[in-house]
ROSEPA-48581 format. One line per 8 residues: number of its first residue (from 0); their letters; for each residue x, y, z of C-alpha. Coordinates in steps of 0.001 Angstrom, whole numbers, plus 500000, padded with zeros to 6 digits. Each point is the difference from the previous one (the first is absolute). Layout:
BEGIN
NUM = a = X/Y/Z ~ ...
END
This chain:
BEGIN
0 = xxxxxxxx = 394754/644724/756775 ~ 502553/497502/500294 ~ 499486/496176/499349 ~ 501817/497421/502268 ~ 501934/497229/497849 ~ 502044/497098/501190 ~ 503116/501810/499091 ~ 498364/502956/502951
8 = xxxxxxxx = 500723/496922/502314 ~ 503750/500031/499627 ~ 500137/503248/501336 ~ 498802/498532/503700 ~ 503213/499630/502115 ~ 498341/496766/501544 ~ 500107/496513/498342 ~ 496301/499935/501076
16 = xxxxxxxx = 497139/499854/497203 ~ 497014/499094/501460 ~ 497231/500952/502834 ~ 498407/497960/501801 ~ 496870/501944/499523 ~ 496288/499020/502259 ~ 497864/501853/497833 ~ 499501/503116/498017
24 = xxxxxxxx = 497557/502679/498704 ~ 500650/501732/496978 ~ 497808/503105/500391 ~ 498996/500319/504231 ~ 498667/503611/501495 ~ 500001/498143/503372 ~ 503978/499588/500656 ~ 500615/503804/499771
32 = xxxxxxxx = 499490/502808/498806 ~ 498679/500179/496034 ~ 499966/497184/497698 ~ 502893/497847/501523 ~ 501482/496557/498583 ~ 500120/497672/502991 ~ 502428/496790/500476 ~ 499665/498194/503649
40 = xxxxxxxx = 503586/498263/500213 ~ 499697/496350/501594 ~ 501730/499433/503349 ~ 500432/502203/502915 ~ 502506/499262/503177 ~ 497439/502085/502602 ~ 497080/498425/501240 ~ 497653/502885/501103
48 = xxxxxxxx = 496678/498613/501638 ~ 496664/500738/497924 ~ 502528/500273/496962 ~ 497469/501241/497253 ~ 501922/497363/497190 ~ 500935/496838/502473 ~ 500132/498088/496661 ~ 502690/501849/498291
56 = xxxxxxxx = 502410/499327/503382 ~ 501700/496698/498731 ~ 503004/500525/497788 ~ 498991/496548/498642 ~ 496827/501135/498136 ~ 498667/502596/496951 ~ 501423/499772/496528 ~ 503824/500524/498804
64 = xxxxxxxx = 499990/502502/497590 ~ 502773/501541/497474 ~ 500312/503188/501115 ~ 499776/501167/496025 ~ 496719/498499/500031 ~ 499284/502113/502892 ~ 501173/503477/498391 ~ 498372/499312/496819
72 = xxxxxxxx = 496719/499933/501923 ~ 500928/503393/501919 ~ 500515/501456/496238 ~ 496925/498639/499044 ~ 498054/501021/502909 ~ 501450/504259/499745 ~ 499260/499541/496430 ~ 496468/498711/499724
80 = xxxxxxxx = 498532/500927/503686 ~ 501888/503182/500239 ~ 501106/499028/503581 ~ 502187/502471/501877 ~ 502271/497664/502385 ~ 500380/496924/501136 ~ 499832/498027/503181 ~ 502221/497521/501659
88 = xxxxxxxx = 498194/498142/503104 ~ 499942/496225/501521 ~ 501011/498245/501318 ~ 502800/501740/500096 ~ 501517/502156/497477 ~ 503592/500546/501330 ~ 500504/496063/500192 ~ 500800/500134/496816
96 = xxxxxxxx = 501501/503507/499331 ~ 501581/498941/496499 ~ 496975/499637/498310 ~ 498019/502426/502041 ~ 503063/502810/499230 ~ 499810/498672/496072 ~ 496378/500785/500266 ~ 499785/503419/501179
104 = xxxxxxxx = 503419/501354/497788 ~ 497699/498611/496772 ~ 496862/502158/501694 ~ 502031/503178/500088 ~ 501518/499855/496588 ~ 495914/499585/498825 ~ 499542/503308/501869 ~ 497621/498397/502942
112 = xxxxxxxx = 500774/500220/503484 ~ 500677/497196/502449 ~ 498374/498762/503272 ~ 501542/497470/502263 ~ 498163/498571/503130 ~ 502796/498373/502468 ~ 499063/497746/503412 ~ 503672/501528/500834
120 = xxxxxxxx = 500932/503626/501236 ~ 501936/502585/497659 ~ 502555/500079/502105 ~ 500473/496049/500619 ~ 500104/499697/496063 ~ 502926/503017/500091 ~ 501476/498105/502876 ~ 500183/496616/497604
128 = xxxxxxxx = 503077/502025/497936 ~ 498563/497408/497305 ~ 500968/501261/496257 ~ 496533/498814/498615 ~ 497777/500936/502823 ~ 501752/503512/499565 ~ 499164/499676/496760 ~ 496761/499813/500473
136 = xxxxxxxx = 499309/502404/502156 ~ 501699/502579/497599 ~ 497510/499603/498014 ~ 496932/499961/502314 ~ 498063/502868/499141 ~ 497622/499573/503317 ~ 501042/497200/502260 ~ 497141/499193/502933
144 = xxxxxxxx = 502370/498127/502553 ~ 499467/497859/503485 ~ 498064/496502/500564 ~ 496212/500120/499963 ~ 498197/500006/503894 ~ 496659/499067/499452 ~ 499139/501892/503981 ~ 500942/503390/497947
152 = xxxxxxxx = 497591/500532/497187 ~ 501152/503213/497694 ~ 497048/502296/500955 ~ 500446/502378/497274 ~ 502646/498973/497516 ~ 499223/498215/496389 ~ 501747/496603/498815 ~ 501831/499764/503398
160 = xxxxxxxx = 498820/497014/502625 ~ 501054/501100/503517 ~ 500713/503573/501562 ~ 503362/498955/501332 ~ 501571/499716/496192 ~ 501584/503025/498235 ~ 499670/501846/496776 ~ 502921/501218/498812
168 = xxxxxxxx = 501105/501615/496857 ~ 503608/499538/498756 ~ 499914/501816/496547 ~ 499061/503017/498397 ~ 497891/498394/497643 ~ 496791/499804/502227 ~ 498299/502281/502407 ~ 500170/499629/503444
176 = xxxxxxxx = 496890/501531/501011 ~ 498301/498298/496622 ~ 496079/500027/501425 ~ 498872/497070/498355 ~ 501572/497958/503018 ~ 497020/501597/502291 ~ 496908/498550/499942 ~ 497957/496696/499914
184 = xxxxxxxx = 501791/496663/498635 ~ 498744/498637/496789 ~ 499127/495799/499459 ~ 500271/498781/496756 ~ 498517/496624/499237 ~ 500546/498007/496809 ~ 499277/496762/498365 ~ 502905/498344/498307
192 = xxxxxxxx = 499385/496283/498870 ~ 497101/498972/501881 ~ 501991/501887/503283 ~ 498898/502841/502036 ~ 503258/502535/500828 ~ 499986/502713/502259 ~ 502362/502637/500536 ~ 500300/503237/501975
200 = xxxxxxxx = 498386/500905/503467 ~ 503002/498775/502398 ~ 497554/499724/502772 ~ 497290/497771/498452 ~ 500522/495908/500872 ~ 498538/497249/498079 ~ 497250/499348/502652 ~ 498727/503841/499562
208 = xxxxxxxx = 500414/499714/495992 ~ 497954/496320/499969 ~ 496412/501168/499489 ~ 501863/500942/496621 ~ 501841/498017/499212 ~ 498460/497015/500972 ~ 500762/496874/501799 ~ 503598/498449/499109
216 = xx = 501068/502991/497697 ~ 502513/502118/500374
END
């Protein structure tokens, strides 16, 4: 297992160094399949109606974070939780393709695969010709592309918010027909400082979550 350590950082053709990161789980089973470290990027371009994160839209918000601050907790999280991949979502993730490319090249050389969920089409990212976003992309292990509709609920497919949006696998490193992306969606809830979080189920909005969560949490 390899550690990340600031000289690892020299080795990113990009002078950028930090994410600007909306929040994160460090061990999630509801953001794909098997134990998965999650990172929502802040800041998304797209404004899909009945967006399931409305919060995480403005590029102005979340927390600026050193992207070797960021590995180090991937390490920690395939070391101690045993996760199997990470995932990228948003916001959105190919808004800031350095750090999100960074990311995913320091999953693979821990020997976990990579998930990336894009508002954007494959081919529109392809289309771009943009040296990081390709970047990324080669190392997107499953990438679920297109902007959420809300009128389309996925019927049968886990993690995934509207039928219109594709999975696709770009690597050899995960299945395509992997069966743990059938079935029902999972909701985790946890209390963090006095705050309720919620992740996973696409579908759910805060009005069907509040005899939960409560009045004023989220």
């Amino acid at each position: 297992m390899s550690l990340i350590t600031p000289h690892s950082l020299e080795t990113i053709d990009t002078p950028v160094r930090h994410a600007r990161v909306a929040h994160r789980v460090v061990c999630t089973e509801a953001e794909g399949p098997g134990k998965r470290f999650a990172l929502w990027f802040q800041g998304c371009p797209l404004r899909c109606a009945g967006c399931c994160n409305p919060h995480f839209l403005s590029f102005t918000g979340g927390q600026l974070l050193p992207l070797e601050t960021l590995a180090l907790e991937i390490t920690q999280a395939v070391s101690e939780h045993r996760v199997e991949g990470i995932t990228l979502l948003g916001g959105e993730p190919t808004a800031q393709p350095e750090a999100a490319a960074f990311l995913l090249r320091h999953a693979h050389t821990l020997g976990v695969n990579t998930l990336v969920f894009s508002g954007h089409s494959h081919e529109e990212l392809q289309a771009r010709q943009h040296p990081a976003v390709d970047a990324l992309l080669a190392q997107t292990d499953w990438l679920v592309d297109g902007p959420y509709d809300h009128t389309q609920p996925e019927p049968v497919r886990r993690f995934i918010g509207s039928a219109n949006q594709r999975l696709l696998t770009l690597s050899d490193r995960v299945r395509a027909d992997d069966p743990r992306w059938l079935g029902s969606n999972t909701l985790e809830i946890r209390m963090r400082n006095g705050t309720i979080e919620v992740n996973g189920f696409p579908t759910a909005s805060l009005s069907t979550l509040s005899p939960w969560l409560g009045k004023g949490q989220r």
